[in-house]
C-alpha positions in Angstrom: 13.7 3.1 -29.6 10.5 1.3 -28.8 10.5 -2.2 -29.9 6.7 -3.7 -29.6 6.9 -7.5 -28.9 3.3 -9.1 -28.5 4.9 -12.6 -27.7 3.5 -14.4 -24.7 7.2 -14.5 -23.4 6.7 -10.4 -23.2 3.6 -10.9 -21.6 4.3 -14.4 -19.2 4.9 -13.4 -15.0 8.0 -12.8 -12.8 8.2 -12.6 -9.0 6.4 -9.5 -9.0 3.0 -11.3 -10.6 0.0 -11.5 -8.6 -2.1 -15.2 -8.7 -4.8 -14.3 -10.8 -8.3 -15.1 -9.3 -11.6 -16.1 -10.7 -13.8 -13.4 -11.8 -16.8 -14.9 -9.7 -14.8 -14.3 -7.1 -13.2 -11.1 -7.6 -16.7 -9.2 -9.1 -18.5 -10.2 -5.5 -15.8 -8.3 -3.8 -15.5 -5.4 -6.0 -18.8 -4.9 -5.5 -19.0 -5.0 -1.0 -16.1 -2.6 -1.7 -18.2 0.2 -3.4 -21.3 -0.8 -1.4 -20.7 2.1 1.1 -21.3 4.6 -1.0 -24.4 3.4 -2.9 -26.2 6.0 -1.9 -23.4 8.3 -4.1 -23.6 5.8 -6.7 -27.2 5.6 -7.1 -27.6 9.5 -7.3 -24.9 9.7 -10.2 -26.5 6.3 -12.0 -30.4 8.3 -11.6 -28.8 11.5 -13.1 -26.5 9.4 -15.7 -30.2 7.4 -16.4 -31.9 10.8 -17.1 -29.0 12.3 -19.3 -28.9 9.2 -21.7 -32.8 9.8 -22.4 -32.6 13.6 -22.8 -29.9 12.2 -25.7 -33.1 10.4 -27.6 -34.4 14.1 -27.6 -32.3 16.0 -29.9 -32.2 13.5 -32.7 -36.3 13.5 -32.6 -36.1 17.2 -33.0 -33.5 17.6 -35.4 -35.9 15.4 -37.6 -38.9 17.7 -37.2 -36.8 21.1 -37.8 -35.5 19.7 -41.1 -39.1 18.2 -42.2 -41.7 20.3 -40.5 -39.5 23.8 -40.2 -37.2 24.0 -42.8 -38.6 22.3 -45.9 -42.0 23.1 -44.8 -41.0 26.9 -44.8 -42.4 27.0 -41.1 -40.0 29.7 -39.8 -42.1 29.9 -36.3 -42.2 26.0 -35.6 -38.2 26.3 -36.4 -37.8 28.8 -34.0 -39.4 26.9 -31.1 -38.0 23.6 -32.1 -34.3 25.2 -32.5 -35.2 26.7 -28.8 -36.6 23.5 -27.5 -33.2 22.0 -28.4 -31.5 25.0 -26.9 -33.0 24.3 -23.8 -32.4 20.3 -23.8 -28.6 21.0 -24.7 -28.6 23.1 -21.6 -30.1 20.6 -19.6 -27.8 17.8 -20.5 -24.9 20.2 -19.8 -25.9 20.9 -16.4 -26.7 16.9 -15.3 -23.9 16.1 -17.1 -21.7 19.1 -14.9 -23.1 17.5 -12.0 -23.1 13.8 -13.0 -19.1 14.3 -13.1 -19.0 16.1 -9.9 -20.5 13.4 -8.2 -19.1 10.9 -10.3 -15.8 11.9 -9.3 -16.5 12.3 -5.7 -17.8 8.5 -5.2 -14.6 7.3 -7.3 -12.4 9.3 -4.7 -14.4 7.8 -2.2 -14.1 4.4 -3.2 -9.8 4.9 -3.7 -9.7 6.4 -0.4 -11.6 3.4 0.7 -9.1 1.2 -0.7 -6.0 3.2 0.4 -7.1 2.6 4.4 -8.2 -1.1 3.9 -4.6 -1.5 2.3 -2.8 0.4 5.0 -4.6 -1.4 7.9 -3.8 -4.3 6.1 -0.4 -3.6 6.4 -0.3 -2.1 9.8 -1.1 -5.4 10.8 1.8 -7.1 9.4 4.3 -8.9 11.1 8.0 -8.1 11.4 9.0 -11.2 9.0 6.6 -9.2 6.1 8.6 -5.6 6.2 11.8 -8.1 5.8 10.4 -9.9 2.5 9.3 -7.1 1.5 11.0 -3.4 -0.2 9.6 -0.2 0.7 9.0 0.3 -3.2 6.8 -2.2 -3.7 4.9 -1.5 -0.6 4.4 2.6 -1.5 3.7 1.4 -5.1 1.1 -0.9 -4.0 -0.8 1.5 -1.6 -0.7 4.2 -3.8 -0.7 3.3 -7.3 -2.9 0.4 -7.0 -5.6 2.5 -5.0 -5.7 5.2 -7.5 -6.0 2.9 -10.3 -9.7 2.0 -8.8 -10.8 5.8 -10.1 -11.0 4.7 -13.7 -12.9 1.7 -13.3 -15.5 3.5 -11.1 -15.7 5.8 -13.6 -16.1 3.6 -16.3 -18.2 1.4 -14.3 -20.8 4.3 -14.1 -20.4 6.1 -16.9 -20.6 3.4 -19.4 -22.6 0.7 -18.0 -25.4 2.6 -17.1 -24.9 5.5 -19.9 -24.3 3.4 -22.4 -26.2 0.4 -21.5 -29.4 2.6 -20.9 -28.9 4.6 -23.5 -28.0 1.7 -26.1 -31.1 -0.2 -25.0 -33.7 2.7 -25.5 -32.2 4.0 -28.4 -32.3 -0.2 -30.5 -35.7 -0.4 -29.1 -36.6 3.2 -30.4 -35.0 2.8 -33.9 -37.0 -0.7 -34.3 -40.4 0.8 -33.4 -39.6 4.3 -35.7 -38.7 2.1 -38.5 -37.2 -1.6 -38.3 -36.0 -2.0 -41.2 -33.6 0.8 -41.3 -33.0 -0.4 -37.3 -31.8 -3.5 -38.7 -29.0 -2.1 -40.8 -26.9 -1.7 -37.5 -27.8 -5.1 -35.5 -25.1 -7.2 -37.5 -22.1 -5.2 -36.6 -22.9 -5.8 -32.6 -21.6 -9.2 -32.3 -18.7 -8.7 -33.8 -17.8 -5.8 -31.7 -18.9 -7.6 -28.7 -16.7 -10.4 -29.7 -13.5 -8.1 -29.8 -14.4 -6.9 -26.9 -13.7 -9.8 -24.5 -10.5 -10.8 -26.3 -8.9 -7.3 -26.1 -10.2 -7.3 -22.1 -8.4 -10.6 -21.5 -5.2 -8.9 -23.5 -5.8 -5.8 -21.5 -5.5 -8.2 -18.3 -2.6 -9.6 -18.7 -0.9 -6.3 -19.6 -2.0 -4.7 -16.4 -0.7 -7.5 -14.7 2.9 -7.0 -16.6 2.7 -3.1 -16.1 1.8 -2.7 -12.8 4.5 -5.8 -11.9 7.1 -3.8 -13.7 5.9 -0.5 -11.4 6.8 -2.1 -8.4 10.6 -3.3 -9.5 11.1 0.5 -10.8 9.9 1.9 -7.3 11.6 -0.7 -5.5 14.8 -0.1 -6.9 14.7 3.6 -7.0 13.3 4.0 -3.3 16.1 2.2 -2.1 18.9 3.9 -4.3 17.1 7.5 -3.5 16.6 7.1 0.1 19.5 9.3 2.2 21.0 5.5 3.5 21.2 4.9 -0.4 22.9 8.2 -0.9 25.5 8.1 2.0 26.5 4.5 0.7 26.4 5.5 -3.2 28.9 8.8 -2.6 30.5 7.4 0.5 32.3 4.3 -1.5 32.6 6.7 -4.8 30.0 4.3 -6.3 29.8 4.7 -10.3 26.3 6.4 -10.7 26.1 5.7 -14.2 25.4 1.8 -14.0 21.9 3.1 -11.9 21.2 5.2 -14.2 21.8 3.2 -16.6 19.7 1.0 -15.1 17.0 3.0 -14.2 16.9 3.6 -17.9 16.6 0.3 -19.0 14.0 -0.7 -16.5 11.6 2.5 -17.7 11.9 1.1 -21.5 10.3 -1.8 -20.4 7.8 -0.1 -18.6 7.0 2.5 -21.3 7.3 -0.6 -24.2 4.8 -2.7 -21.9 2.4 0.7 -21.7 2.9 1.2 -25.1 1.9 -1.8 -26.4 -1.0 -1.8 -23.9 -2.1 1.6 -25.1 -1.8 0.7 -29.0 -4.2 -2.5 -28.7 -6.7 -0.4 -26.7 -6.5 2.7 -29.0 -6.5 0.4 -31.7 -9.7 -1.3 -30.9 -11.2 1.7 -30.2 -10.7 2.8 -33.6 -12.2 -0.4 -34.7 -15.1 0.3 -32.7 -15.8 4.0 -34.1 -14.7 3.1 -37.9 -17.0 -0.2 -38.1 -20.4 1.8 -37.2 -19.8 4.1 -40.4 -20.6 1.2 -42.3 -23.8 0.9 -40.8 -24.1 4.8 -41.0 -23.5 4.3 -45.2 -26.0 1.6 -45.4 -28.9 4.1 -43.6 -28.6 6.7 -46.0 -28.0 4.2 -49.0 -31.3 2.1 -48.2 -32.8 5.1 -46.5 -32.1 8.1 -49.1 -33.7 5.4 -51.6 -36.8 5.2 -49.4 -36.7 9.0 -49.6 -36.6 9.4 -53.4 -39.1 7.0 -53.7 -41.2 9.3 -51.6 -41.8 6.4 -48.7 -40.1 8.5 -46.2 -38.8 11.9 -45.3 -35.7 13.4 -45.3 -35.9 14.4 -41.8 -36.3 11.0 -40.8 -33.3 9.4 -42.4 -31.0 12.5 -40.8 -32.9 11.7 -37.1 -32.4 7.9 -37.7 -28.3 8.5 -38.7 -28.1 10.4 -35.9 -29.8 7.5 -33.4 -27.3 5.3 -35.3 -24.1 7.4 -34.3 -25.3 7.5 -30.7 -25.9 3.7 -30.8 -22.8 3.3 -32.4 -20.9 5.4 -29.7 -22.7 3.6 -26.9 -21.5 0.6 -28.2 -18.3 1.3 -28.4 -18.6 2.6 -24.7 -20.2 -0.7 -23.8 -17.3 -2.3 -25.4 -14.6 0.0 -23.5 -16.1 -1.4 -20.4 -16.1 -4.6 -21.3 -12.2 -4.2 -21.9 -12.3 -1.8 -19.0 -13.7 -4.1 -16.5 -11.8 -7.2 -17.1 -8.4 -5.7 -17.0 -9.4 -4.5 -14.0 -9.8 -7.7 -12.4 -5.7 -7.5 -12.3 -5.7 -4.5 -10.4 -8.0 -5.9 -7.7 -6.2 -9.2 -7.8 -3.4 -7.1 -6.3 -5.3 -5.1 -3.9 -7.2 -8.2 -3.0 -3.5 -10.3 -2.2 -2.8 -7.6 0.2 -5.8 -6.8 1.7 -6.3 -10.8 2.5 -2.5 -11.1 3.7 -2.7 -13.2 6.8 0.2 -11.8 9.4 2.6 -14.8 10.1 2.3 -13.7 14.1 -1.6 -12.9 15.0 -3.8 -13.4 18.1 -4.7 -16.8 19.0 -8.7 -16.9 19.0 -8.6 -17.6 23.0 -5.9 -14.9 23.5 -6.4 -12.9 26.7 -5.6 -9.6 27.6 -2.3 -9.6 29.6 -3.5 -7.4 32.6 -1.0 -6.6 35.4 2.4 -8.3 35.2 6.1 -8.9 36.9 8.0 -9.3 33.8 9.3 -12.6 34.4 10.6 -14.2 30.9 11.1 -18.0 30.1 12.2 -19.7 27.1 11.5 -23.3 27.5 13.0 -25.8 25.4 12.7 -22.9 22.3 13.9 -23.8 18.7 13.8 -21.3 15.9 14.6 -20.8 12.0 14.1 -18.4 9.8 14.6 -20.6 6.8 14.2 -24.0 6.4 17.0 -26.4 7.6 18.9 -23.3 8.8 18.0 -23.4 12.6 19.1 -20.2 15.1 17.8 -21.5 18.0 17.9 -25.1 19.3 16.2 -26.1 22.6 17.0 -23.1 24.1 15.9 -22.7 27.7 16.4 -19.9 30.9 15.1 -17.8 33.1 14.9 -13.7 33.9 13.3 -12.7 37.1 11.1 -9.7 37.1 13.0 -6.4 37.2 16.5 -8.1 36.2 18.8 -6.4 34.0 20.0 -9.3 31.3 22.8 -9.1 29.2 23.4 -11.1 26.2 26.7 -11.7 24.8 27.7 -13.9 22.1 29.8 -14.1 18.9 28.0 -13.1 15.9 25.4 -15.6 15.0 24.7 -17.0 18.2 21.0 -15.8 18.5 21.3 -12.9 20.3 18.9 -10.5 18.0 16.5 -13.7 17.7 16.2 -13.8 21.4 15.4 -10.2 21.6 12.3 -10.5 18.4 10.9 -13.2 20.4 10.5 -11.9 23.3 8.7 -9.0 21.6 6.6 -11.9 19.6 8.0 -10.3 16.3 7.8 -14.1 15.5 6.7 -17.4 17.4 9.2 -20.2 17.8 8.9 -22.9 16.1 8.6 -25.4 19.1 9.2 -24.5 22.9 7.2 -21.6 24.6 8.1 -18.3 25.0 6.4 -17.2 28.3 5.7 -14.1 30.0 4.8 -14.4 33.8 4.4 -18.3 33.1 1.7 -17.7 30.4 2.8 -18.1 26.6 3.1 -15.2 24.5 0.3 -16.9 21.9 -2.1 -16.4 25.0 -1.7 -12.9 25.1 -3.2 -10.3 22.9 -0.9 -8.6 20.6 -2.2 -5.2 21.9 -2.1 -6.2 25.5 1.7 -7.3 25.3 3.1 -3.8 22.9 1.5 -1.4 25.7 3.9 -3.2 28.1 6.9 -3.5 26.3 9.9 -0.5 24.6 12.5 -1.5 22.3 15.9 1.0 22.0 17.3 -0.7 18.5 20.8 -0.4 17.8 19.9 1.6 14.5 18.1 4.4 16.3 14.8 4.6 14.1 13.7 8.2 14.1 11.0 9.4 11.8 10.7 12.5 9.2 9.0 14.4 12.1 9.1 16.8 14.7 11.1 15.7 18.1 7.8 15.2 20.1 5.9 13.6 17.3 8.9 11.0 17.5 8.7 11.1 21.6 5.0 10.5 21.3 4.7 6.9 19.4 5.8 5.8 23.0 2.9 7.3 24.9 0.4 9.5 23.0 -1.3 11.4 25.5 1.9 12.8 27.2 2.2 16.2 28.4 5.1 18.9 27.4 6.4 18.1 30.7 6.7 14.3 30.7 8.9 15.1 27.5 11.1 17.2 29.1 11.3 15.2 32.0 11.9 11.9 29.7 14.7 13.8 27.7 16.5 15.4 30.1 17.0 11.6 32.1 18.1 11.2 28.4 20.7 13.9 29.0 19.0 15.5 25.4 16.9 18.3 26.7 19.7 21.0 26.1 20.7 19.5 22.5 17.1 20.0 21.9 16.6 23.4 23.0 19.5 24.7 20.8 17.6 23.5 17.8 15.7 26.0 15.6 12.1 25.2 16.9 13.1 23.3 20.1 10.9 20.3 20.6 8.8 21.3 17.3 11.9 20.8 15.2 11.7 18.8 12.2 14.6 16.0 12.7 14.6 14.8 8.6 14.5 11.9 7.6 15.9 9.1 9.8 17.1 12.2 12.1 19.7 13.0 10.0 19.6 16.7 11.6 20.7 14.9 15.0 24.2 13.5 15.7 24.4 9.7 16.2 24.2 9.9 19.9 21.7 12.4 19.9 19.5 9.8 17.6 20.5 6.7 20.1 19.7 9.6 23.4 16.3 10.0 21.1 15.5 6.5 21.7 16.0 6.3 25.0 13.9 8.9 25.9 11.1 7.4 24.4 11.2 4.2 26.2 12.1 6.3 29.5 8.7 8.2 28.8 6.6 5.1 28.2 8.5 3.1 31.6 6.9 0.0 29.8 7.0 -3.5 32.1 9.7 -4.9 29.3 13.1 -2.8 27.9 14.4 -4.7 24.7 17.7 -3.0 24.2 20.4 -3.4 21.4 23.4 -1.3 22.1 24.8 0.5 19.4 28.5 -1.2 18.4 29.9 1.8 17.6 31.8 3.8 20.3 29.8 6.0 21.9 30.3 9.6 22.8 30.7 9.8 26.9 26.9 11.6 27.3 25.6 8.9 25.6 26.9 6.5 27.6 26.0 8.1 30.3 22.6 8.7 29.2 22.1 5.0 28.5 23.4 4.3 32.3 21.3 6.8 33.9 17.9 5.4 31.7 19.0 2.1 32.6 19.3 2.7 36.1 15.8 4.7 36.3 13.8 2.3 34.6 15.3 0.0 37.4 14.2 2.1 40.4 11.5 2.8 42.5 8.3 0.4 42.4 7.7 -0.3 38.6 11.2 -2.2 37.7 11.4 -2.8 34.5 12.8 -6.7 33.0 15.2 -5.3 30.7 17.2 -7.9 27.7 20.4 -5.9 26.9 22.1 -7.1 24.0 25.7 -6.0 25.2 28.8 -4.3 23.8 29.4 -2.1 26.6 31.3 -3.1 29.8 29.2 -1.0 31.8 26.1 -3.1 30.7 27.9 -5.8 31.3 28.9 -5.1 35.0 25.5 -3.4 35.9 23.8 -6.7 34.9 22.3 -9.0 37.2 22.5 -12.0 34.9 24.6 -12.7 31.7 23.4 -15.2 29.7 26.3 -16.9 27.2 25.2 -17.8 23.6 26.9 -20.0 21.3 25.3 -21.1 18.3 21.5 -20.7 19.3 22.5 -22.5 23.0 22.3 -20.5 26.5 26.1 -22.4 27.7 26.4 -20.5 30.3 24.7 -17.6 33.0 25.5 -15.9 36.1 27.5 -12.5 36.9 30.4 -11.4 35.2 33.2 -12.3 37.7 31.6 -16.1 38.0 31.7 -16.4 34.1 34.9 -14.7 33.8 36.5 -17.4 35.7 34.4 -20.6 34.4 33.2 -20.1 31.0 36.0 -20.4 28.4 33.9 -18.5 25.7 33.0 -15.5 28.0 36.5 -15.0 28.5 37.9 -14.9 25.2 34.7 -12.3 24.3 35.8 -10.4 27.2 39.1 -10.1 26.5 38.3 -9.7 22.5 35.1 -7.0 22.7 35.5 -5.7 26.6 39.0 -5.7 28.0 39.9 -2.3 26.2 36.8 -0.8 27.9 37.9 -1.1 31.2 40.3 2.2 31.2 37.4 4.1 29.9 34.6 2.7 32.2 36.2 3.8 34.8 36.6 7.2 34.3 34.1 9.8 35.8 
């Protein structure tokens, strides 16, 4: 059941609430964001300005067929005045045919408009954003907030030119035809006015409570209905119920908050078509007197009810746009917040591209939090020569990962430098420094695509032999071919149609294919299959060789890595203790040794088999 609760608790923010702007500066920039298409706009306001006078038309006529055709006996003027109106209804109905088309192509325009300006916005977020923030609320932001721009074009249009046009010529014809009956329908406008801008401000805040509501619903059900959700949900026997229960709960609120959002506005609007009947009564109670007292005709009063009725029903569209436009001003608020988002990691205004490089690495003196108080990194300082192969070990917590995002400049450190061929990474453009670098995550991230479309985010413009080249130093090219459509297979989402090593083999290939200046690689923990291993040996080894080396970070849980590496560096509670190679540490560093013998020690058997 459907409780409706107009309380300002029901109607007061949560976390999902947007800061609500003023409207002189919101209007400015609702306005730059429909200026591309003014031509569009101007087209469908000419034709919207032409049908609202062709609606002064029929009212004249259907005065003169009553008077001069039908009570004058004049079948001949009635049959051209009946045609005449034949003709003008035909001619509304084909502006008004087009009107819409075009009407509806600008408001597509303009939400297409929005939909890119969001999703750059976004594209150029930094890592920290996609943390604070759940996929729900992000898809329910781009999509459902940019689609909510079609109804205030159209309103926008249809009713402030329609209905201001036509509102306008149709007062200023009833007071020149005859003002006093004109004046029987002036006192109701303020009052309808009046309602007006208090239902907008309602309508406001509701659409700031509806849409808020939108995002918690699509949060929580893109997370539970993702395949990660549904291998976690049946995997641990999870009770289904409570989600659905849930679900249920959190759609109430959503349908009560649309509910009571609907009933004010069809409530008002009921208001606004009722109230004018008044006026309508008064017309043919003042007018049909004029009438009997032979001062007017009949024709006239009918013509002049039915200019009333249209002024009444522009007035109430004038009023729906009133309401219209301010709760849109919530919507935009939205669009606006993300649309302004500032990335928390963005090129300095002097940043240089990087050019050519080594791929020597140096944190100096680096400190880092991700909250407040809670430091990962304190003055953190060391070294990696170009082409070295680094492993970092540590216990859980030690700032391994943190070195890794860094070094990508996923974030800046709070103090210190992180420096790439002695410049600082805030002196390079953000651009510049991706093309160089690959990451291999330990969660391989494959995308609902084919197996080339996931290859080609590393290098665009590669060739169908630089893939097979790239996959087969990935030892993958054979599990590829015995899929359905080979290379133009569709993996599913997160590559749920590959085995684990075939995701992690995935990965590698696609740094392999970009050989970027910079590897960033976090082993998986889990125990890996013997061709993966040997696949991330071999792509190790080749990114290593010949004239381009690559610096590679290796955040390690294989003994292999470990071995293979030139330098380990030892972490301990955001501090490099210790570096050098693994049979120096294993004899000097205390820590080293008990990780060794605690995470490595049972790898040896297997490492050295064939």
């Amino acid at each position: 059941m459907i409780e409706i609760d107009l309380s300002d608790d029901a109607l007061s923010s949560d976390e999902h609430s947007v800061e609500r702007r003023p409207a002189r500066e919101t209007i400015p920039r609702i306005l730059r964001v429909l200026s591309p298409y003014w031509r569009i706009l101007a087209l469908t306001s000419i034709l919207t300005l032409c049908v609202s006078v062709l609606w002064l038309i029929p009212p004249v006529l259907l005065g003169r067929i009553i008077d001069d055709g039908i009570l004058a006996g004049d079948i001949r003027l009635l049959a051209i005045l009946s045609a005449v109106t034949a003709g003008v209804a035909l001619t509304l109905l084909g502006l008004e045919l087009l009107s819409d088309y075009l009407l509806s192509l600008a408001a597509l325009s303009v939400v297409r408009r929005v939909h890119i300006m969001l999703f750059q916005s976004l594209q150029n977020q930094s890592y920290g954003f996609f943390v604070r923030t759940d996929r729900g609320t992000i898809v329910s932001r781009l999509w459902n907030d940019g689609f909510g721009t079609q109804i205030f074009v159209h309103s926008l249009i249809r009713n402030a030119l329609g209905s201001v046009v036509l509102f306008a010529s149709t007062l200023i014809f009833m007071l020149v035809w005859n003002w006093q009956l004109a004046l029987l329908s002036i006192p109701f406008l303020p009052v309808v006015f009046c309602v007006s801008f208090f239902v907008g401000k309602l309508n406001r805040k509701f659409t700031e409570r509806v849409f808020a509501k939108f995002d918690e619903i699509m949060s929580f059900a893109t997370g539970r209905l993702g395949i990660d959700g549904f291998i976690v949900i049946n995997g641990f026997g999870y009770d289904k119920t409570t989600d659905l229960r849930r679900f249920s709960d959190e759609t109430e609120e959503l349908i009560n908050l649309s509910a009571k959002q609907d009933m004010t506005l069809q409530g008002v609007n009921t208001v606004f078509n009722i109230v004018p009947m008044f006026a309508t009564a008064l017309i043919y109670l003042y007018g049909g007197m004029q009438v009997i007292g032979g001062e007017t005709s009949l024709g006239t009063i009918v013509a002049f009810a039915t200019l009333s009725a249209m002024l009444a029903e522009r007035m109430s569209g004038m009023a729906s746009l009133i309401v219209t436009l301010i709760g849109s001003l919530a919507l935009f608020d939205r669009i606006f917040q993300w649309i302004d988002l500032e990335p928390d990691v963005k090129d300095f205004p002097d940043a240089k591209d990087l050019g050519d490089t080594s791929g020597q690495i140096t944190f100096d003196s680096v400190s880092f939090e991700y909250e407040p108080g809670a430091p990962v990194l304190e003055d953190l300082s060391f070294e990696i020569d170009s082409g070295e192969l680094v492993a970092l070990v540590g216990p859980s917590g030690a700032g391994k990962t943190t070195v890794t995002y860094l070094t990508l400049r996923f974030y800046d450190p709070g103090s210190g430098r992180v420096m790439l061929d002695g410049r600082d990474l805030r002196d390079i453009r953000l651009s510049s420094l991706r093309r160089r670098t690959s990451v291999v995550p330990q969660e391989s991230v494959i995308f609902h695509a084919k197996v080339k479309d996931n290859l080609l985010i590393a290098k665009p413009g590669a060739t169908y032999e630089e893939l097979v080249a790239a996959c087969r130093d990935a030892q993958l090219h054979s599990p590829i071919m015995s899929l359905p459509e080979g290379y133009d297979t569709v993996v599913g989402e997160m590559g749920y149609r590959l085995s684990g090593g075939e995701r992690q083999r995935l990965a590698i290939a696609r740094a392999i294919l970009k050989k970027p200046n910079l590897l960033i690689m976090d082993e998986p923990t889990s125990s890996l299959d013997s061709i993966t291993e040997r696949a991330i040996r071999e792509a190790l080894a080749s990114m290593r060789s010949g004239d381009l080396k690559a610096t590679t970070i290796v955040i390690a849980h294989r003994l292999s890595t470990i071995l293979a590496a030139d330098k380990i560096l030892v972490l301990e509670g955001g501090r490099c203790i210790d570096s050098g190679r693994h049979s120096e540490l294993l004899g000097r560093c205390e820590l080293y040794r008990r990780l060794y013998e605690e995470q490595f020690a049972s790898q040896v058997e297997d490492n050295s088999t064939p």
